[in-house]
GUNUDO-364267 format. One line per 4 residues: their letters; for each residue x, y, z negated of C-alpha. Coordinates in nm, 3 decimals. Each point is the difference from the previous one (the first is absolute). Layout:
N
a) X:Y:Z; ...;
% end
This chain:
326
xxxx) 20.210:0.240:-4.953; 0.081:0.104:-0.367; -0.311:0.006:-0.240; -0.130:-0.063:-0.318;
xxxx) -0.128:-0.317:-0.090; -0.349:0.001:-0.146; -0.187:-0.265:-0.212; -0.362:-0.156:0.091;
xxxx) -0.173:-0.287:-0.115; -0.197:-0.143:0.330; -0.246:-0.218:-0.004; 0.097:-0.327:0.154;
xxxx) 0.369:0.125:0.073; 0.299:-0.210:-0.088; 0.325:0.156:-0.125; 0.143:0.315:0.013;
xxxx) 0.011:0.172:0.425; 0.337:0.183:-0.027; 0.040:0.247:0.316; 0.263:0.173:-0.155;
xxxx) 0.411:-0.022:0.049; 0.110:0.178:-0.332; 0.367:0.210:0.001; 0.055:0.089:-0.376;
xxxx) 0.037:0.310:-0.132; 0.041:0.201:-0.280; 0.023:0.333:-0.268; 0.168:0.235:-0.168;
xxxx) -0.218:-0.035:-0.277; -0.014:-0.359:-0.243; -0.276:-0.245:-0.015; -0.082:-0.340:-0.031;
xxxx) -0.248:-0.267:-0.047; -0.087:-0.341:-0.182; -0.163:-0.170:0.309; -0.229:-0.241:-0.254;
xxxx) -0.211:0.339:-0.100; -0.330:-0.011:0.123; 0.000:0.302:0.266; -0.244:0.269:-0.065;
xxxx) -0.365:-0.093:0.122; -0.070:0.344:0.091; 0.285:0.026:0.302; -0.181:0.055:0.291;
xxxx) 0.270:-0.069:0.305; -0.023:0.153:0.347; -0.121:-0.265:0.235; 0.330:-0.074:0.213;
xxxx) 0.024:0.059:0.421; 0.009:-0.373:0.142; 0.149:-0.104:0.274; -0.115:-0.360:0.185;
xxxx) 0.360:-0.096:-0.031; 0.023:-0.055:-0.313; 0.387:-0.080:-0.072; 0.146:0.231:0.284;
xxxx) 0.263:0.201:-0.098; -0.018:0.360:-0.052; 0.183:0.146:0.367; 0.188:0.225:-0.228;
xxxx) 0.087:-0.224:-0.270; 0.391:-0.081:-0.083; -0.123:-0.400:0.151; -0.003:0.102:0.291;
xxxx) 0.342:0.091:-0.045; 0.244:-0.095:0.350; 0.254:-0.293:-0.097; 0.379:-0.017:0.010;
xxxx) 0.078:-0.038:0.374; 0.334:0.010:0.123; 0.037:0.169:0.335; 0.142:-0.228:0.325;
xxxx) 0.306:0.019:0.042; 0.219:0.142:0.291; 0.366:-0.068:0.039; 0.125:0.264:-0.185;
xxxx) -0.239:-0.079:-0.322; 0.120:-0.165:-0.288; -0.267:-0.240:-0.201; -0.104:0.084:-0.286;
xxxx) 0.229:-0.261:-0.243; -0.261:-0.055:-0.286; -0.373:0.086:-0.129; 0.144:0.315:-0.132;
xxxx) 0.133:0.105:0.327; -0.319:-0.101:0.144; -0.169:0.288:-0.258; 0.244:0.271:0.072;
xxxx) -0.009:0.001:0.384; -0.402:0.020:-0.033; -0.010:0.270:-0.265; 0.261:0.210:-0.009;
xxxx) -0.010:0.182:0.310; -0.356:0.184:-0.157; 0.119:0.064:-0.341; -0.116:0.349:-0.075;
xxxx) 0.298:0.112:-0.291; -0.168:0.107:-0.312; -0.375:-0.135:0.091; -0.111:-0.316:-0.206;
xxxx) -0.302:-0.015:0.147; 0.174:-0.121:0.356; 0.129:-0.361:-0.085; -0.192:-0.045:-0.315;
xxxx) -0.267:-0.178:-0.100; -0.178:-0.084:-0.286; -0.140:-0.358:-0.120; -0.392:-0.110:0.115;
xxxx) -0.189:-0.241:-0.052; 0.004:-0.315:0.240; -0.344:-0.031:0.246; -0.191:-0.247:-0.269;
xxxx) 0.068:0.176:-0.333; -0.369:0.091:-0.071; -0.141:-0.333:0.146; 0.222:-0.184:-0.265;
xxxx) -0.084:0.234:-0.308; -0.298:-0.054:-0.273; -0.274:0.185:0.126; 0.050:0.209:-0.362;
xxxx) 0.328:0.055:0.102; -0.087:0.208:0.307; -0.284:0.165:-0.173; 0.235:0.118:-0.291;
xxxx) 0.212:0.151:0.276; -0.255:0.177:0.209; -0.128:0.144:-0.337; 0.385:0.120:-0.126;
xxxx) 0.046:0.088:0.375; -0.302:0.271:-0.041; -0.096:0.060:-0.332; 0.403:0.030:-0.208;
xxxx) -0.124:0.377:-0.053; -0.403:-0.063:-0.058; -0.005:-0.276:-0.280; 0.188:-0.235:0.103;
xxxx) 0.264:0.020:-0.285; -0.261:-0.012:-0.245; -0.103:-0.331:-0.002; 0.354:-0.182:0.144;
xxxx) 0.306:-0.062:-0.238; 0.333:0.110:0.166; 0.245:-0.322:0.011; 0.220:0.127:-0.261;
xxxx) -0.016:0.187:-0.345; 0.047:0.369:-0.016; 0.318:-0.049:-0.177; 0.113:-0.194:0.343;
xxxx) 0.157:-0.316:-0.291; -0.137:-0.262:0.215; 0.147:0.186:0.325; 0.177:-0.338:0.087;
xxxx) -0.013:-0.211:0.321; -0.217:-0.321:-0.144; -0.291:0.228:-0.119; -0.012:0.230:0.317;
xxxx) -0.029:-0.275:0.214; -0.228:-0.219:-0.185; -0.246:0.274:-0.083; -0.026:0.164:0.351;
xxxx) -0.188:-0.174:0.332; 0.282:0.036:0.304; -0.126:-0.069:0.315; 0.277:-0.187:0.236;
xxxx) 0.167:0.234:0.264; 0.056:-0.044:0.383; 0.190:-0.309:0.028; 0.237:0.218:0.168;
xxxx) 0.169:0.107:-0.286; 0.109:-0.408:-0.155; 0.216:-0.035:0.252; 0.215:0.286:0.124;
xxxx) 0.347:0.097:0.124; 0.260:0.258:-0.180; 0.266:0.190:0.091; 0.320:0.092:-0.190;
xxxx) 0.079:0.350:0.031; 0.357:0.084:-0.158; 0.020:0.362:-0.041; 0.268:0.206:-0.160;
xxxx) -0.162:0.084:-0.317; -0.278:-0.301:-0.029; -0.120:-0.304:0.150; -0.336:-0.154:0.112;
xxxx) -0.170:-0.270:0.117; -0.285:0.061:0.229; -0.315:-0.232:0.000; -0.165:0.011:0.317;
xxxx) -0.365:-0.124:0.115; -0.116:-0.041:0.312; 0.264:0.305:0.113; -0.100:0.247:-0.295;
xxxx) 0.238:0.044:-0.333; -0.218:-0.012:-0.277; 0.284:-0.133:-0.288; 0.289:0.167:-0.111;
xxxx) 0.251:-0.216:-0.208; 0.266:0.269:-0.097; 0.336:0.034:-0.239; 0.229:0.310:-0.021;
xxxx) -0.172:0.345:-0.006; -0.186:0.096:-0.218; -0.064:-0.278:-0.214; 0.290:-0.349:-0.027;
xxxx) -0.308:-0.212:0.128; -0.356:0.141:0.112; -0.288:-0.124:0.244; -0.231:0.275:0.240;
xxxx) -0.368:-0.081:0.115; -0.180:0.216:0.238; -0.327:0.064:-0.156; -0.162:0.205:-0.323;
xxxx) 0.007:-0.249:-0.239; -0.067:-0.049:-0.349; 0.196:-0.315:-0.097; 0.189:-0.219:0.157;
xxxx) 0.144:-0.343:-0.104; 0.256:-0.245:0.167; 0.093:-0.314:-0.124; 0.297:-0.243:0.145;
xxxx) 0.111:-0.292:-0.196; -0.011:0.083:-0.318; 0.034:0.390:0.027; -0.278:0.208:-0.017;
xxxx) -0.046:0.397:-0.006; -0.257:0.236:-0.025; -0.059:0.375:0.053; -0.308:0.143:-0.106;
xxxx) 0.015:0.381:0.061; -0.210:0.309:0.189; 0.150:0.011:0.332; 0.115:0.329:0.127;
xxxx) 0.081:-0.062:0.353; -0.111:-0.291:0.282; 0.382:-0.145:-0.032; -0.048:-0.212:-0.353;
xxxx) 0.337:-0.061:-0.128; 0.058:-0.136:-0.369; 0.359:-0.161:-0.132; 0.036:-0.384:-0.057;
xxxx) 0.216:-0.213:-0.179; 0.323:-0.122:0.200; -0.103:-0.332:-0.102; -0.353:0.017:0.231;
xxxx) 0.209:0.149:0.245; 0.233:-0.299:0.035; -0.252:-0.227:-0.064; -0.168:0.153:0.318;
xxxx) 0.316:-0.049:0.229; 0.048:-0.308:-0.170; -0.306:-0.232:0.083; -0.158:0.260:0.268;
xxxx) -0.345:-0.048:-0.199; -0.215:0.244:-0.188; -0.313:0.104:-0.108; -0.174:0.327:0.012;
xxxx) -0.291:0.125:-0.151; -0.166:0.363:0.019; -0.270:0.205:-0.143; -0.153:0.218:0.236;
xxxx) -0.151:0.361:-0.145; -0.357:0.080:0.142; 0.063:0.371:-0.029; 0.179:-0.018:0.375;
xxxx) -0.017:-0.176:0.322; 0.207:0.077:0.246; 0.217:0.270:-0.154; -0.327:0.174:-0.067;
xxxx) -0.162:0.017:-0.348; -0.400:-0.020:0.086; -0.304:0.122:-0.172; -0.288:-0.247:-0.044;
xxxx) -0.164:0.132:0.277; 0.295:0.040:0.264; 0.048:-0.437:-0.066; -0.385:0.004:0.039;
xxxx) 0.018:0.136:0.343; 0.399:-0.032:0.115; 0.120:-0.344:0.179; 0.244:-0.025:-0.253;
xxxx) 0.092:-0.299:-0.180; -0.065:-0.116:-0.360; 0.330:-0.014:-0.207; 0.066:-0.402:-0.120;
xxxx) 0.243:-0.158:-0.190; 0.233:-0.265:0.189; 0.259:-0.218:-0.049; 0.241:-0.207:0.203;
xxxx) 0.275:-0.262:-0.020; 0.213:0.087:0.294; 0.320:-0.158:0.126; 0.283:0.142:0.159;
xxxx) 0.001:-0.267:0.342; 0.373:0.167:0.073; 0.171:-0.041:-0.365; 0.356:-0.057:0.093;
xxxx) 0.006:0.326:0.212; -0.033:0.241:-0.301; 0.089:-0.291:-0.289; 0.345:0.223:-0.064;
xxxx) -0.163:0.326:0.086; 0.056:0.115:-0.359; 0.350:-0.156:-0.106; 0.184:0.322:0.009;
xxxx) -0.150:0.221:-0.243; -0.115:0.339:0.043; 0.025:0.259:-0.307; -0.309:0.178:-0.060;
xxxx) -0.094:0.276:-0.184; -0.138:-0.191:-0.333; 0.279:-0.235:-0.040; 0.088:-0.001:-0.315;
xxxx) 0.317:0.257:-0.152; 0.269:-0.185:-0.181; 0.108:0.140:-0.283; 0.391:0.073:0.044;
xxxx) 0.230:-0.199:-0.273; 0.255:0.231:-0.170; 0.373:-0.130:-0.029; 0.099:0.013:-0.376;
xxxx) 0.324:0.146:0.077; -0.130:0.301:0.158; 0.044:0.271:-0.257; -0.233:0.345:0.045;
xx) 0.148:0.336:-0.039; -0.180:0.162:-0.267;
% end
């Protein structure tokens, strides 16, 4: 079940009783937090639905999520020849064309997020979660200054609580996808696509999440990038250097953080009240480290490059023995 998490102090009670399994989620809108505030005394947070099993998952929740199985085969069925394969044969006979929301899937948190947090932690989110349009703002300082000069990946990650997601989404498989105009490689958890490594199109190098998010950061090696805009549409796509891109392919290892946007949850932006008295989740930051288990399948996936629509226009050099007519 999807809920909000609420804050009590219990006589004789150790720790913090999570019953929740969080899916992130976010907003059109911007906001942010400094988790070391001290959350507003006066929040007064629903009392939350409890279930006496405490960590089962939510029936609807993407964990629950079938895994890759390759069908038996007959004698006229050819195996699947890698973990790639293995993805297409499950997924691609349901692809709806044009519908996002079919085979993609956003990051969440991973079953003992909120056991593992500060107890401060958890009540600055259940306060940001409800109150970002009734005070909250007032007494929090946003991560970065209004003139967004500290907009770097260091201070966004250092000044912002991330609860781990579903351990899921460390290791995962990809898929190269060669197309005429642009190429990608898929990340895949537990049969969903929830990472979109791309080059050619619209941009020489870009990345797409599925989710409304504020920022997001990626490190590999010693690349970083980060994007720190208001999102228009559930498919987050931002350009990246080339560099992080090959750096990607290269080692198969990255990071990822995101900031989550309280203003929506579930494609929905909520009033106070509707998160008071919906089953829908609080929005968290997360972060992974997540590595590609099937490297060498997509390793060249990029070598021939795509043009894209931003690639830069080279100025044309004029041949001194060309004479104009005037």
């Amino acid at each position: 079940m999807n809920q909000t998490i609420t804050w009590g102090a219990v006589a004789g009670a150790t720790g913090l009783i999570a019953t929740l399994y969080f899916v992130s989620g976010t907003s059109t809108q911007e906001a942010g937090a400094n988790p070391t505030s001290t959350p507003n005394p006066s929040v007064v947070l629903a009392e939350p639905k409890r279930s006496n099993q405490a960590t089962a998952a939510p029936v609807d929740h993407p964990s629950t999520a079938e895994p890759i199985v390759v069908a038996k085969l007959d004698d006229t069925t050819m195996a699947p020849k890698n973990a790639a394969d293995a993805i297409q044969s499950t997924l691609g006979a349901d692809k709806k064309t044009g519908q996002y929301a079919s085979n993609n899937i956003a990051l969440f948190a991973s079953r003992d997020a909120i056991q593992q947090a500060p107890a401060e932690v958890v009540a600055d989110m259940n306060d940001r979660w409800l109150n970002i349009n009734d005070g909250y703002l007032s007494h929090h300082t946003h991560w970065h200054d209004a003139n967004r000069s500290d907009v770097t990946f260091e201070n966004f990650t250092r000044s912002l609580y991330f609860f781990p997601a579903d351990e899921k989404f460390s290791s995962v498989t990809a898929v190269c996808k060669n197309r005429t105009n642009y190429s990608e490689v898929l990340l895949y958890a537990d049969g969903k696509k929830w990472f979109d490594l791309n080059q050619g199109g619209r941009h020489p190098d870009s990345v797409t999440l599925w989710d409304w998010y504020n920022t997001v950061a990626i490190r590999s090696g010693g690349q970083t990038f980060i994007e720190h805009v208001t999102p228009k549409t559930r498919r987050w796509n931002a350009p990246i250097s080339r560099d992080l891109s090959d750096e990607i392919l290269r080692t198969g290892q990255f990071e990822v953080y995101v900031e989550a946007n309280p203003y929506r949850s579930s494609g929905k932006v909520l009033s106070k009240k509707e998160k008071q008295s919906s089953n829908e989740n609080p929005s968290l930051n997360l972060k992974t480290t997540v590595t590609i288990d099937n490297l060498a399948e997509v390793q060249n996936c990029f070598d021939t490059r795509k043009a894209s629509r931003h690639d830069p226009i080279e100025t044309a050099a004029f041949d001194d023995n060309i004479h104009w007519i005037e």
